[in-house]
C-alpha angles and dihedrals in degrees: 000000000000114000127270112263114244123215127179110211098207091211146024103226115123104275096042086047093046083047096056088051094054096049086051094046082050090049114264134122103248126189123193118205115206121201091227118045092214087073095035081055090047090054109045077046105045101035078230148084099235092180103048104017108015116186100027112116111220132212135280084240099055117072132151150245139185087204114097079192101063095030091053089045105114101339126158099199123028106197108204099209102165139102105306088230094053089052101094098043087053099043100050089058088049097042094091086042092060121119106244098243096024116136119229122230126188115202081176123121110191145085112244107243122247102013082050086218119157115242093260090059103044083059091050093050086053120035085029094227123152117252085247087073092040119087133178125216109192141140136085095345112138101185093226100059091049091051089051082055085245114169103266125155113213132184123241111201134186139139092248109064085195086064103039086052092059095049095047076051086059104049104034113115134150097282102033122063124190134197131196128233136165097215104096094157097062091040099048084047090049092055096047102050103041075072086075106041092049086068091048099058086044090053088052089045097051090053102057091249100150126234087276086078101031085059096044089048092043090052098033088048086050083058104054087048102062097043086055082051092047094056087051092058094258121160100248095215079062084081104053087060140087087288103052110030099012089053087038098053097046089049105045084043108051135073095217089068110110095206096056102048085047095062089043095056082051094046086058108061114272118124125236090279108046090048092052087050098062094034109106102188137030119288096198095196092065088075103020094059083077100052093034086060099035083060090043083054094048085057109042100240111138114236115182097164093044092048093043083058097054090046092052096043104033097019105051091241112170105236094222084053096044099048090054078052101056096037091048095058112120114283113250133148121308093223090068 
């Protein structure tokens, strides 16, 4: 009998939490480790997350700790399932605590502010790994309906197919289905970017705006992010996948997706602050518009939704100003 596979899930929001249930529905020994050991203990003793997924019982082969040390020890896959921008600051404390072959795996969807790295990168800066031990899971994946074990396919990407097929091995259960794919660099961007446009179209929502313009934004903000893709060096036809549209539909569509309540309540009416105050759980958009735009700007590659966002959400903008902004921008191809 082969051993079973470990996995360490590096956070208990409700992603993180919904992954770990995946990869111990699929077979493996998962262990969560929480930040504070009130909620590791709630859960080993609840058989739930009462703070991120109340009321969803886990498995008998998922349990908690609120040790780095013990979750990290052995484990075959360590899953990073916290805030994109806290992710240096963590990794660097858990680097010596790595197990030596262990591969890497952001659930993460942002651009880290300032260095403009994606995700991938930042972990190979830090834990100074080879992209052939880091892998991406991204796409249409609201953390409530898998958690639910409702039916959601997902990408798992890494430069090593080899790597990226033991890890869709060891997520692959009746109600997710994951797919591999070697181009980390369009799937981390679409994930990234789909954050912002997701503000965007609730924005738009909360406005009033209509689906005319919820299915302009959602197709204009695709576009742009593919052309930002393109000048990375991404495979196009990445976008049009599971990690570009797919990811960029269920978020600009449902209303568990942080990103977009976020930009309603904004589109309504309520400022910066008031939004982030009822905001339980992190909008990564909110911070990565800026570093999304500030790379689109290193590159040349022109990003008026992305930029509108950033002027809503950092400058002050008004929305209704800043829509008359974007729609009056000069006419061209749309192929451009």
């Amino acid at each position: 009998m082969s051993k079973a596979v470990k996995a360490a899930v590096m956070g208990t929001g409700s992603w993180g939490t919904a992954f770990g249930m995946v990869l111990a529905d699929a077979g493996c020994e998962v262990t969560l480790w929480a930040r504070r050991p009130e909620l590791a203990e709630a859960v080993n003793s609840t058989r739930t997350n009462p703070d991120y997924l109340p009321g969803v019982e886990l498995p008998e082969n998922l349990r908690a700790t609120s040790d780095p040390a013990e979750a990290l020890r052995d484990a075959d896959f360590t899953v990073l399932a916290i805030p994109s921008q806290t992710l240096r600051a963590n990794l660097a404390e858990w680097t010596p605590l790595l197990a030596p072959d262990t591969v890497l795996v952001s659930l993460m969807k942002g651009v880290e502010l300032g260095s403009t790295m994606r995700m991938s990168e930042v972990v190979e800066d830090v834990a100074k790994v080879g992209a052939d031990r880091i892998a991406v899971v991204t796409g249409p994946n609201l953390a409530r309906e898998i958690a639910a074990r409702m039916p959601a396919a997902a990408v798992v990407a890494c430069t090593d197919e080899a790597v990226a097929q033991r890890l869709q091995a060891a997520c692959h259960t009746p109600y997710f289905r994951p797919y591999t794919e070697t181009d980390v660099v369009g799937c981390e961007l679409g994930g990234a970017v789909k954050n912002v446009i997701g503000l965007a179209v609730g924005i738009a929502d909360g406005m009033g705006l209509g689906d005319n313009a919820k299915g302009s934004l959602i197709t204009r903000g695709l576009a742009e992010t593919a052309r930002l893709g393109v000048a990375l060096g991404a495979d196009p036809l990445t976008f049009s996948g599971l990690a570009g549209l797919g990811d960029l539909v269920a978020t600009c569509s449902s209303p568990l997706s942080r990103n977009h309540t976020f930009g309603t309540n904004l589109g309504k009416g309520m400022t910066l602050k008031e939004t982030i105050a009822v905001t339980r759980q992190t909008a990564e958009g909110v911070k990565s518009c800026e570093s999304v735009a500030d790379l689109a700007r290193r590159h040349g590659v022109d990003m008026p939704i992305t930029e509108t966002v950033v002027d809503i959400v950092h400058e002050g903008k008004p929305p209704v100003v800043a829509l008359k902004e974007l729609m009056s921008r000069s006419a061209k191809p749309e192929r451009r």
